[in-house]
Steps between C-alpha positions, in 0.01 A plus 500: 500500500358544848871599658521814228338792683127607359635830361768287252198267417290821347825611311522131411138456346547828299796401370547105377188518237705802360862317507250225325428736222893560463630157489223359259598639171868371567396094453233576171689273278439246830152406585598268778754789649198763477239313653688381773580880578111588502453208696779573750371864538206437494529285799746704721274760430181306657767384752601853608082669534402188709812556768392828566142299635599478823646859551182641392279296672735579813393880496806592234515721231793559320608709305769588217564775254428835584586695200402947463400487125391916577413591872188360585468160282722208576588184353474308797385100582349382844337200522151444681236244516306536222827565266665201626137263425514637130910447482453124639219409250690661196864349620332194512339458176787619333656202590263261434418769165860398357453148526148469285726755282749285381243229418293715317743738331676209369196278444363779265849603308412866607736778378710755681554301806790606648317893509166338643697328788717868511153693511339274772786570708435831455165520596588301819745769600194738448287311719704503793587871483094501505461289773743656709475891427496669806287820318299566190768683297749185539178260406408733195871474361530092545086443377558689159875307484231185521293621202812572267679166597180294434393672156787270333352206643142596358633556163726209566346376090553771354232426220214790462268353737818545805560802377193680535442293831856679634347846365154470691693363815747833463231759411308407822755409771722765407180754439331436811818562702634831372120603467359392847723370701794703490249823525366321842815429629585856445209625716564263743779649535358821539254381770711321743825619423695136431401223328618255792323163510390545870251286705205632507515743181659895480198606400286567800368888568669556183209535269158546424255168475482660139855517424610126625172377271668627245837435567427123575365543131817595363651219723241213357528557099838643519639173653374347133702150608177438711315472191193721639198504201539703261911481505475132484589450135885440522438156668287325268693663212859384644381094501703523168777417659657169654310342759858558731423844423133478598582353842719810546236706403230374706650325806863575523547869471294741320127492549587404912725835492172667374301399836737485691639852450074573539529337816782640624384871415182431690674347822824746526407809315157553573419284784193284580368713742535762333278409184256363670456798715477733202280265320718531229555137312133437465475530172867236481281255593243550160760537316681165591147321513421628139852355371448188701144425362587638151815284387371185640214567250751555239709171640211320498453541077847445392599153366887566495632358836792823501185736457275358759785486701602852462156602572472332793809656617330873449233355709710347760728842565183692608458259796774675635433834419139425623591408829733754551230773437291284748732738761547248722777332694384135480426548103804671487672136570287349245605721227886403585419176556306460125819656326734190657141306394475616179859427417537175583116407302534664194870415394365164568256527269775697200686238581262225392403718228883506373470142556224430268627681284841360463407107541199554223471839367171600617373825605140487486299365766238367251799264381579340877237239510663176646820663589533443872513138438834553236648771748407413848773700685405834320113479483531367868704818589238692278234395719639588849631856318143538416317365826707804645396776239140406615620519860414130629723332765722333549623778287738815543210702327227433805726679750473849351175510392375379851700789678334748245150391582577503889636848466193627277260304760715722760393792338203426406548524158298287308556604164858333472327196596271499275792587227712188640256272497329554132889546380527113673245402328656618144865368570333147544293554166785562327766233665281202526397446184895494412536218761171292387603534147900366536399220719134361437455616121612219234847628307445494109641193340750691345626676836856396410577725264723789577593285819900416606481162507865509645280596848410238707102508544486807278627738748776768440849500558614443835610827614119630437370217683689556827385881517179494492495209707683683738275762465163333529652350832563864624148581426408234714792573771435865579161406587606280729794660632439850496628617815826677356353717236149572705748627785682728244147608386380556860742734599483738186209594675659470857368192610 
């Protein structure tokens, strides 16, 4: 891939998870035939983002598509720094993704699985026209293509309880875009004349301290991915669906478009400076801290693992809208580092929830006592997923939360430390006790029931075992290796 020239790759990466989509349907009476072809696309696809690593790190940013929808807004990719960090980490996991997918889809007997393999393809395609959109109009088309080709996958059951959990997950994404964020991108507009992602944001002498308060507003609960309190309610509602799906949902795609697209809004449309001249994201940072503090309350009282999970995952987004409001450079890098961080963790953790749930058919965490010892390889991945959620080395999770508290230190900003550290102290409240109770709590005499017995040491089918193994060691591995993505993350903010 590294002799095709870095314009091709773009047109590449926007292109096979759509050809995906196509071929699919075409091998549905062939289970082996379809899987392979997620499999093989999935993997040229995570192929194609990581050759354009080296370009981009060289000082290149290329380009492709350049389309006049009316004069003024274009369809039109480019890829930078911070586009090319979410691309990798969603490329990636779509790979791995597919694999726990066939071992759990199958595992389960779940329905309609040529469309859910169809749908994630879909969604993939989404993500990279996210990733890579080289202005907010071209972003806005591909992050509401996102929402439409995930609803499926929500409702993927199609019982009452998926049903109303696809409606909720509509009514907000869809409502908070056409009722904030397409109105900001409008005045945007307005202000600065394009809606070019540029370095250092369009935005400057362009308005009042009032108007970008507001308009960063519009920005934060319009981008309703990002899961902000009080437009949270989609994610807990959509746990309905498949645990594949969840991982999606919460690492893969969706929520990370949410913060990153927050991010990215922040860094190229406003600018840094710029905010924290006008004094305008102060009241970002309560906002975040509130959501933080408040879910991991919420996490904190739910017994199912999907619930506490997806709470934690509403907590876990506002790290990185928190220390993007911090306004500064160095906690600007944290907040792109924790979306790669995040990732990685928490489809760890889905995964050993799908896990669980497939070997012995539990959901609740009241009903995990003795567990680890029957299903060492997915409590064991549990555990590092979860040491990284609290932020602990040698974890993926301590690197952004250390470069938010050395940019709020920076700026003298205690408040977000005081946020990070009480928010600490709640992931580990409601993690730990999962860990004691799998691996030192005695499992009930009659913990065989509901169990595969087919599965060596209780675990789950192979396929499942092998992702989130792979994923737990990533947790581990971008801790330790985190030069390639932190570089990508430095120079979004030109360092």
């Amino acid at each position: 891939m590294l002799a095709f020239a870095p314009e091709s790759l773009v047109l590449a990466a926007l292109t096979i998870p759509l050809l995906g989509a196509l071929v699919i349907p075409l091998f549905h009476s062939a289970p082996n035939a379809r899987e392979s072809v997620t499999l093989i696309t999935a993997g040229a696809l995570a192929l194609t983002v990581w050759s354009l690593l080296p370009h981009v790190l060289a000082g290149a940013r290329p380009a492709a598509i350049d389309l006049a929808v009316v004069p003024g807004l274009n369809i039109a990719f480019q890829v930078e720094p911070l586009g090319l960090l979410f691309a990798l980490v969603a490329a990636s996991l779509w790979l791995v993704t597919s694999v726990y997918s066939i071992g759990y889809m199958r595992g389960n007997n779940e329905p309609r699985q040529t469309s859910f393999y169809i749908c994630f393809a879909v969604a993939l395609w989404a993500t990279m026209g996210i990733a890579f959109a080289k202005n907010l109009f071209t972003l806005f088309i591909f992050y509401e293509i996102l929402t439409l080709s995930t609803y499926p996958l929500v409702a993927h059951k199609a019982n009452g309880e998926a049903i109303r959990a696809g409606r909720i997950y509509l009514l907000i994404l869809i409502g908070t875009s056409m009722v904030l964020l397409l109105p900001a991108i409008a005045w945007t507009y307005v202000l600065a004349g394009t809606l070019d992602f540029t370095p250092g944001g369009i935005l400057g002498g362009k308005a009042t301290p009032l108007v970008l308060c507001v308009l960063l507003a519009l920005f934060a609960f319009g981008i309703g991915k990002a899961a902000l309190m009080p437009l949270h309610f989609w994610l807990p509602a959509a746990m309905v669906a498949p645990t594949p799906v969840s991982a999606l949902l919460h690492a893969v795609a969706v929520v990370k478009a949410g913060v990153f697209t927050i991010l990215k809004v922040i860094v190229y449309i406003f600018g840094i400076e710029t905010l924290a001249y006008a004094g305008s994201g102060t009241w970002l940072v309560y906002a975040a801290g509130f959501t933080l503090i408040a879910a991991s309350l919420v996490a904190l009282r739910k017994d199912n693992l999907k619930a506490r999970l997806a709470y934690s995952t509403v907590s876990q987004l506002s790290y990185v809208i928190l220390a993007a409001a911090i306004l500064a450079p160095i906690s600007a890098v944290g907040a792109a580092m924790h979306i790669a961080a995040h990732a990685v963790s928490k489809i760890t953790l889905f995964f050993a929830a799908g896990s669980i749930y497939t070997a012995a058919h539990k959901t609740e965490i009241s009903e995990l006592a003795g567990i680890g010892r029957r299903m060492p390889w997915t409590m064991g991945a549990f555990t590092i997923g979860a040491i990284s959620m609290i932020g602990l080395p040698p974890t993926a999770g301590f690197l952004g939360k250390w470069f938010m508290l050395s940019g709020a230190a920076q700026t003298g900003q205690w408040l977000p430390v005081a946020i990070i550290v009480a928010s600490t102290l709640l992931n580990a409240a409601y993690f730990l006790p999962i860990i004691y109770t799998a691996f030192f709590e005695r499992e009930p005499a009659a913990h065989a029931v509901g169990a595969d017995a087919a599965h060596d040491h209780g675990e789950a089918p192979l396929p499942i075992v092998i992702a989130l193994t792979f994923t737990a060691a990533a947790t581990v591995g971008l801790f330790l290796f985190p030069d390639g993505l932190l570089t990508l993350a430095k120079l979004m903010v030109g360092g």
